[in-house]
C-alpha positions as CSV (number, residue, x, y, z in Angstrom):
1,X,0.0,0.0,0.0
2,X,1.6,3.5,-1.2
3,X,1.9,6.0,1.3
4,X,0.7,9.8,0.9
5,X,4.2,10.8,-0.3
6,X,4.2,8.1,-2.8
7,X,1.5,7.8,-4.7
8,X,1.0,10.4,-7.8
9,X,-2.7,10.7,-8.6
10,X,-4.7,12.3,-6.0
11,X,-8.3,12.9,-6.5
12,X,-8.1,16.2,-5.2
13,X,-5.9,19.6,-5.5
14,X,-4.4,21.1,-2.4
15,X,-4.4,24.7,-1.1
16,X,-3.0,24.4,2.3
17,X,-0.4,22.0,3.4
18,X,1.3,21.2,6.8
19,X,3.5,18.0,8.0
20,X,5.9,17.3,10.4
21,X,9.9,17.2,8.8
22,X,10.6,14.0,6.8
23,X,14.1,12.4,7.2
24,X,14.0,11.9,3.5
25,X,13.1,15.5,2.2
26,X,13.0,13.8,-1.3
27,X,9.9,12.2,-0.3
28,X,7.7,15.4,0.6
29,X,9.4,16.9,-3.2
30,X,7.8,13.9,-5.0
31,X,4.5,14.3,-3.2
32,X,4.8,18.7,-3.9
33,X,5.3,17.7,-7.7
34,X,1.7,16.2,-7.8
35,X,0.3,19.1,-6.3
36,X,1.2,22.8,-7.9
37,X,-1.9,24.0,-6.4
38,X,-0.2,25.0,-3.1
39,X,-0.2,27.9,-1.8
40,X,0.3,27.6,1.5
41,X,2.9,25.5,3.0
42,X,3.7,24.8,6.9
43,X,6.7,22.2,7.7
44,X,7.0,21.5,11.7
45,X,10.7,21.1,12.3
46,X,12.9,20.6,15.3
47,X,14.4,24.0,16.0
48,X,18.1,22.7,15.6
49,X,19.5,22.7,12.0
50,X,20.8,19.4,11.7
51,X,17.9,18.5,10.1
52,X,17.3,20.7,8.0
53,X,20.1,20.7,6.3
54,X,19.1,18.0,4.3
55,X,16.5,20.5,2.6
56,X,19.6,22.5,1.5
57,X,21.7,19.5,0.8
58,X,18.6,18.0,-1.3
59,X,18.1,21.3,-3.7
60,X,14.4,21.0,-4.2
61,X,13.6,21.3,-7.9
62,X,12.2,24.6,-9.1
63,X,9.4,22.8,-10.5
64,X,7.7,22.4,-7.4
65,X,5.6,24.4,-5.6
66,X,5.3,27.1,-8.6
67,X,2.3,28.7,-6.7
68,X,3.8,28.9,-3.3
69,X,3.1,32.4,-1.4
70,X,2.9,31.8,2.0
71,X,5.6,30.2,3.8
72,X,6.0,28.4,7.7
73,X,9.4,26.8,8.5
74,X,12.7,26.8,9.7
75,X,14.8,29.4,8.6
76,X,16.7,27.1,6.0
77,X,14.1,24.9,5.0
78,X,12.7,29.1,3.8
79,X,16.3,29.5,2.2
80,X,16.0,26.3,0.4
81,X,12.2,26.8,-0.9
82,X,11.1,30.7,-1.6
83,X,14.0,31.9,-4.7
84,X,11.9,31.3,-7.6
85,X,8.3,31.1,-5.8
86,X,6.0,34.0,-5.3
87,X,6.8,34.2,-1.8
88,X,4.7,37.0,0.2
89,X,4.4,36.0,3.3
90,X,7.3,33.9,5.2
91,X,7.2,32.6,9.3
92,X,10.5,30.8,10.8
93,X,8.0,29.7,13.6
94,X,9.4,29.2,17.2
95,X,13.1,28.5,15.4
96,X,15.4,31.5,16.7
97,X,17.5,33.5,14.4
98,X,21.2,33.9,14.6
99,X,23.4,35.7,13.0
100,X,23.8,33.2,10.1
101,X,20.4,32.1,9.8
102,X,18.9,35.8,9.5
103,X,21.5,36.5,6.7
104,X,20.5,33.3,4.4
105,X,16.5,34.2,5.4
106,X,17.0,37.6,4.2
107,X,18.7,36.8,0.9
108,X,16.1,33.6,0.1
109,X,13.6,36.7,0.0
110,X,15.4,38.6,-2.2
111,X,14.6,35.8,-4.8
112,X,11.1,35.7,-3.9
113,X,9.1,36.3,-7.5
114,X,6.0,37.8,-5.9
115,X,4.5,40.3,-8.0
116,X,4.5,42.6,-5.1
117,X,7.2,41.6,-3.1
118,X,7.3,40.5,1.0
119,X,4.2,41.7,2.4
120,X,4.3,39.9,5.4
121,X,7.7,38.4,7.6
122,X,7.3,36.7,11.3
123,X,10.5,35.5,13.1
124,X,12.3,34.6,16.3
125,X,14.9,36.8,18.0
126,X,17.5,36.2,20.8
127,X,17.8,38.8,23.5
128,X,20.6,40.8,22.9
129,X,22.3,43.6,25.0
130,X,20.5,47.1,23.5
131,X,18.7,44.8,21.9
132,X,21.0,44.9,18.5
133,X,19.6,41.4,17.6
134,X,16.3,42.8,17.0
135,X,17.6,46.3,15.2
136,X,20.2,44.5,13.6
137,X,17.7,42.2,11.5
138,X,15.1,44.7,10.9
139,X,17.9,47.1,9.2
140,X,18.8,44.2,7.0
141,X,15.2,43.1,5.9
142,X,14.6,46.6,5.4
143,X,17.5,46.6,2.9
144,X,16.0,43.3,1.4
145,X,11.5,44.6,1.2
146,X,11.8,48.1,2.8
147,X,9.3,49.4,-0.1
148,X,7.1,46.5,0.0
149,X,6.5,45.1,3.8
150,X,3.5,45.4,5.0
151,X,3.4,43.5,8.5
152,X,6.3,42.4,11.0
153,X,6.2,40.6,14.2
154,X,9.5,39.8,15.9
155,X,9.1,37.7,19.0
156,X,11.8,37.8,21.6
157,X,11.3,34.4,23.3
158,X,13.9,35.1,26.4
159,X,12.7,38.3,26.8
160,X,10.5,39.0,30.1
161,X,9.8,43.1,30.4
162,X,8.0,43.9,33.6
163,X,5.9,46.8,34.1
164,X,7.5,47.4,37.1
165,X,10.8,48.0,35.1
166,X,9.1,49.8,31.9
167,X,11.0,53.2,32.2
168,X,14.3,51.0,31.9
169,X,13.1,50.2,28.2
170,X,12.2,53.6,26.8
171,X,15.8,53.9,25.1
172,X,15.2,50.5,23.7
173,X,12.1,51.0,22.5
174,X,12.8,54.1,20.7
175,X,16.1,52.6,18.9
176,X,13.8,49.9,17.8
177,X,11.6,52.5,16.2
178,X,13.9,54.0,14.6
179,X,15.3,51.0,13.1
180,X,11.9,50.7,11.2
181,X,12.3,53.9,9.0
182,X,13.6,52.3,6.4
183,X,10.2,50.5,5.3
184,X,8.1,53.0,3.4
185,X,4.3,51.1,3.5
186,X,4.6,48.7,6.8
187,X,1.4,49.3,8.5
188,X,1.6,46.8,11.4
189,X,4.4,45.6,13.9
190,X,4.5,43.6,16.6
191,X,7.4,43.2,19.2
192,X,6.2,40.5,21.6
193,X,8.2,39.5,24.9
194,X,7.5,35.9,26.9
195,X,4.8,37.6,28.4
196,X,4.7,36.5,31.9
197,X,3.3,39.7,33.3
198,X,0.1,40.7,31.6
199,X,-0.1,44.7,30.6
200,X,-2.6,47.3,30.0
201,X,-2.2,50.0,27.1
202,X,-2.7,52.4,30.1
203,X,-0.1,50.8,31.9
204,X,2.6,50.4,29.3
205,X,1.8,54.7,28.7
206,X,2.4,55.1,32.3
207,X,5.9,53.3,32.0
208,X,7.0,54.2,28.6
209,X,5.8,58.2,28.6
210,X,4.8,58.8,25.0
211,X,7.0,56.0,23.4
212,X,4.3,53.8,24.6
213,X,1.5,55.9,22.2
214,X,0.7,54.9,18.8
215,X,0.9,58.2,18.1
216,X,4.7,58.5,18.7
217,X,5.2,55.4,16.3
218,X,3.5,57.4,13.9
219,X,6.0,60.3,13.8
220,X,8.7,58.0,12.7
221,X,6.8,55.6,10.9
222,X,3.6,57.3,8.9
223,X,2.3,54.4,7.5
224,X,1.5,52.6,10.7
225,X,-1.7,51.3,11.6
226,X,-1.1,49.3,14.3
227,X,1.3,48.8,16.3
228,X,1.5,46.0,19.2
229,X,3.9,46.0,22.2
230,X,4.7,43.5,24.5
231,X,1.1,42.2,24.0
232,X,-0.1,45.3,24.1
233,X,-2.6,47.2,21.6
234,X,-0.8,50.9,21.3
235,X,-3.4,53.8,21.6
């Protein structure tokens, strides 16, 4: 009896698509060739590369997934699959970005064929002193979709900001603003800590002074709509 990632005729053309990783990637690009339908595609991997190297070591044929736009994965299984696809919309998931990782995720976008570019880019960041991780990576994917991004979340995983210590972060938070004015039509952002403590919009103004507003994100950043903060709404 065939299993799904061996047989070729499927009754049926798929939009969505989510699996677990495969040992043998060449399995999951047999079973992709059947189905040029796809558009979305979400591959659950362990967060440690050793895996996922065999994506890059298995060069997945540019054949598949020709319709691809929306992307879930580890940062090099995204390296290996969005040059040549009309990528929009890319997610490393709960898989952290280092130095390396964010360089080859930023220059798979560059390849990305979508008609309007990156609209839409989630990711993981380490903790970093001043917070340079975070800056760091926005200033290069600015330089990659800075005229075309539309939405970026960035979630700090190690991070714990308590309201108790919010006047500490008001440097930090305005460097990270700044880093953003280099994308010309994003219109939401999202910088999300482990949230242990949960805050009010009232209570992060009360910390923050007016780098807490929407309204102050808005004078660097016109074209924000909305703007989320530690799992906060800003107001």
């Amino acid at each position: 009896m065939p299993t799904l990632y061996q047989q070729t005729n499927f009754p049926f053309s798929l939009v969505r698509f989510a699996c677990y990783f495969l040992r043998e990637p060449s399995h999951l690009f047999n079973l992709f060739a059947t189905q040029p339908s796809i558009r979305s595609l979400t591959i659950y991997e362990p967060d440690y590369p050793s895996y996922t190297r065999r994506y890059i070591r298995a060069n997945p044929p540019l054949s598949i997934l020709p319709n691809l736009t929306s992307i879930r994965a580890n940062p090099l299984t995204i390296h290996s699959l969005v040059p040549g696809r009309p990528v929009s919309h890319a997610d490393s998931g709960s898989a952290i970005l280092f130095n390396t990782t964010a360089y080859l995720f930023c220059e798979s976008l560059k390849e990305s064929t979508a008609p309007s570019g990156i609209q839409s880019v989630a990711v993981c960041i380490l903790e970093t002193k001043f917070w340079t991780g975070a800056s760091d990576f926005i200033t290069r994917l600015a330089g990659v979709c800075g005229p075309c991004l539309k939405e970026l979340k960035l979630t700090t995983p190690d991070l714990s900001v308590g309201m108790a210590r919010l006047g500490d972060y008001v440097a930090l938070v305005e460097v990270l603003v700044a880093s953003l004015e280099g994308f010309t039509r994003l219109e939401r952002f999202e910088f999300s800590d482990m949230q242990i403590e949960i805050m009010t919009p009232e209570i992060l103004a009360e910390g923050l002074g007016s780098v807490g507003t929407l309204a102050f994100w808005q004078t660097r950043v016109p074209t924000l709509r909305n703007v989320t903060l530690f799992g906060v709404n800003l107001a």
